[in-house]
N, C-alpha and C positions, 0 to 999 in steps of 0.2 A: 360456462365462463365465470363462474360466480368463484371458484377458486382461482383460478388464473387472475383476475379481479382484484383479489382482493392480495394476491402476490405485488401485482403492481401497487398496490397503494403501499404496501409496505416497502416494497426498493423506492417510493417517493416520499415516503415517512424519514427511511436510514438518508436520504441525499438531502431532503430538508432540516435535518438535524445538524448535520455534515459541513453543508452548505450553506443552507440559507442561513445559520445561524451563527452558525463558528466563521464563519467568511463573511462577514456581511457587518454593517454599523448593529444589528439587532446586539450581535455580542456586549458591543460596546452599552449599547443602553443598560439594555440586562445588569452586567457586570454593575454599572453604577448603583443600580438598584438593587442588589445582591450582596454586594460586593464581590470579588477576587473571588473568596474563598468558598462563599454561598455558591456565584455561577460553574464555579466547575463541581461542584457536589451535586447542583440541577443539573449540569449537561451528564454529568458521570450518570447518573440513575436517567436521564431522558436515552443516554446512548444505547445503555444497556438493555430500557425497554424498547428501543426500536430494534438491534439488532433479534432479539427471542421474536418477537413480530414478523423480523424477514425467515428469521431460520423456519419458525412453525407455518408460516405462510406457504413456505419451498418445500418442505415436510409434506403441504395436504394439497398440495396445487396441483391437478391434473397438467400433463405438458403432451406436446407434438415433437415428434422426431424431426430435425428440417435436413439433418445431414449427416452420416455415419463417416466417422473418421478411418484409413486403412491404417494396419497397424504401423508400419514404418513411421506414421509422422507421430503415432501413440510416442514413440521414443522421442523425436524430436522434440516433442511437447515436457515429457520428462524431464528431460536434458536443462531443456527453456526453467525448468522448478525446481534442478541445482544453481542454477543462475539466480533464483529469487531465493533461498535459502540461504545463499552465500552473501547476497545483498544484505537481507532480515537481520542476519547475525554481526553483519560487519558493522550495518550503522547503530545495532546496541552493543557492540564492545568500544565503538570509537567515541570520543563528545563531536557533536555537530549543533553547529546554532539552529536550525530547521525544527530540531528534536525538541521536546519535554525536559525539560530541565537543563538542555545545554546553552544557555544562553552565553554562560563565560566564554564558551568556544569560536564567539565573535570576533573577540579580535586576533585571536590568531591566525596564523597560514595554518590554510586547509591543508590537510593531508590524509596520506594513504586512500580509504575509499570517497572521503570528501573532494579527491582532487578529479576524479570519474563524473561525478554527480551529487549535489547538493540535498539530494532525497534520496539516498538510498534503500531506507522504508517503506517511504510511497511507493516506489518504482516496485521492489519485492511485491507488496499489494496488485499492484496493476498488471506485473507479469503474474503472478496468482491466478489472477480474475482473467484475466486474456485467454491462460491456457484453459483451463477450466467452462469458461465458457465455447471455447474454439472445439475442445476434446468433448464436451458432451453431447452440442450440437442438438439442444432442444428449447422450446420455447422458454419454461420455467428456468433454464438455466441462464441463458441470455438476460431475463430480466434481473434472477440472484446476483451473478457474477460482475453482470452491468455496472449495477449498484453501486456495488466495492470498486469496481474501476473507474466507475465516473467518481466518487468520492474522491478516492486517491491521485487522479489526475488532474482532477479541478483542485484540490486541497495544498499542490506544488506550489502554482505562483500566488494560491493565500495567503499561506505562512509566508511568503516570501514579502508579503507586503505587510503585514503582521509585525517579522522581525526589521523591517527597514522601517517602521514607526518608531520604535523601538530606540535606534539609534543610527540614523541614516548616516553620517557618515563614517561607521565602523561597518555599516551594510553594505555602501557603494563599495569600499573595498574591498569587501569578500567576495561581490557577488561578482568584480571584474576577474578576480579570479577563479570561477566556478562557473558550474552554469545547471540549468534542470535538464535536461539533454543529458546522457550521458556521453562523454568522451569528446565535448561540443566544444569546451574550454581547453582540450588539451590541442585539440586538432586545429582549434583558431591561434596557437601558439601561446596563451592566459596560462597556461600551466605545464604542466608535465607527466608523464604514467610514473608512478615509481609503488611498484607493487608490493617491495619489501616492505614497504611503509603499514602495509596492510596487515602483511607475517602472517603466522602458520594457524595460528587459534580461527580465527574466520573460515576460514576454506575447510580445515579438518572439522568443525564443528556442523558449516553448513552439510559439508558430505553424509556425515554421519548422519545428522537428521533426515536429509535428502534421502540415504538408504534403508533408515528406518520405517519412514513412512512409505517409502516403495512398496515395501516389503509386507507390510502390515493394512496397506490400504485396502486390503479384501477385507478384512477380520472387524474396522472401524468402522468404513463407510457402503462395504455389502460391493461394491465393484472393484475389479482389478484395476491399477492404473496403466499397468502394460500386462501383456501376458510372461510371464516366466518360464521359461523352460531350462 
């Protein structure tokens, strides 16, 4: 158990960094103490040593099998990681206030994949880590994959509180029309689908990476993600 062990303390090392820290007043102190520019140069090299921690921890961690997937949902599950590729790519080509450096993007009307959902990153993350954990169906991976999704899930209505400090009332307006839910804002009538808004760079680009890694996920990571014939 001593590897499995020590797996878990590192998916509680990556959610406490994550978490307890970037979500939480600890930031706020920190940052005063640091300043701005010191605490994201501390979080950058804290994040970066947690995650080598979780990766070498998963690396040596003995695991149990709890469930083998058949292959048919092998595909569904695929399928589910064009859907987070297309997400991953859309909200780095779009500005979104949620995001790293989009803060301008507050006061405008949201659009194309911001009018879906307000995180389209996180969301790519946590379908990642959903399938991934669902498709491998063993102990070490549940804890890895966990990790990344409890990150990414709990990390949604942080920044959401994060950016409404920031400037709540350019917040209350964006967030009446969006929502963390995908498709949550359009169906309560707050907005609208309008896909063109998205255009053809996102979709062709997720695809592509979608079929690249298909295709090569034997050669990288030593398992097929579906079988090929």
């Amino acid at each position: 158990m001593e590897g499995i062990g020590t797996l878990a303390l590192a998916a509680l090392v990556w959610m406490g960094v994550h978490i307890g820290i970037a979500g939480t007043t600890v930031r706020s102190a920190l940052a005063a103490r640091l300043g701005e520019r010191g605490f994201r140069i501390a979080f950058s090299i804290a994040s970066v040593a947690a995650i080598v921690f979780l990766v070498q921890s998963y690396n040596a961690a003995p695991t149990t099998i709890l469930w083998t997937v058949p292959e048919w949902l092998r595909w569904v599950l695929a399928l589910a990681m064009l859907v987070a590729f297309v997400l991953f790519v859309a909200s780095a080509t779009a500005p979104n206030p949620t995001a790293v450096g989009g803060e301008r993007a507050l006061g405008r009307e949201p659009r194309g994949i911001g009018r879906i959902t307000r995180h389209p990153m996180l969301w790519s993350f946590a379908l990642w880590a959903a399938v991934h954990a669902l498709g491998n169906g063993d102990t070490a991976s549940l804890l890895f994959f966990g990790a990344f999704g409890a990150t990414a899930l709990a990390g949604m209505p942080s920044i959401d509180a994060k950016v409404a400090a920031r400037d709540p009332a350019a917040w209350d307006r964006y967030a009446a029309r969006t929502s963390i839910l995908p498709f949550v804002a359009i169906a309560a009538g707050r907005n609208q689908l309008a896909l063109g808004e998205i255009g053809w760079l996102a979709p062709a680009l997720g695809f592509a990476l979608w079929l690249g890694l298909l295709v090569l996920h034997p050669t990288i990571f030593g398992v097929p993600a579906v079988v090929l014939r």
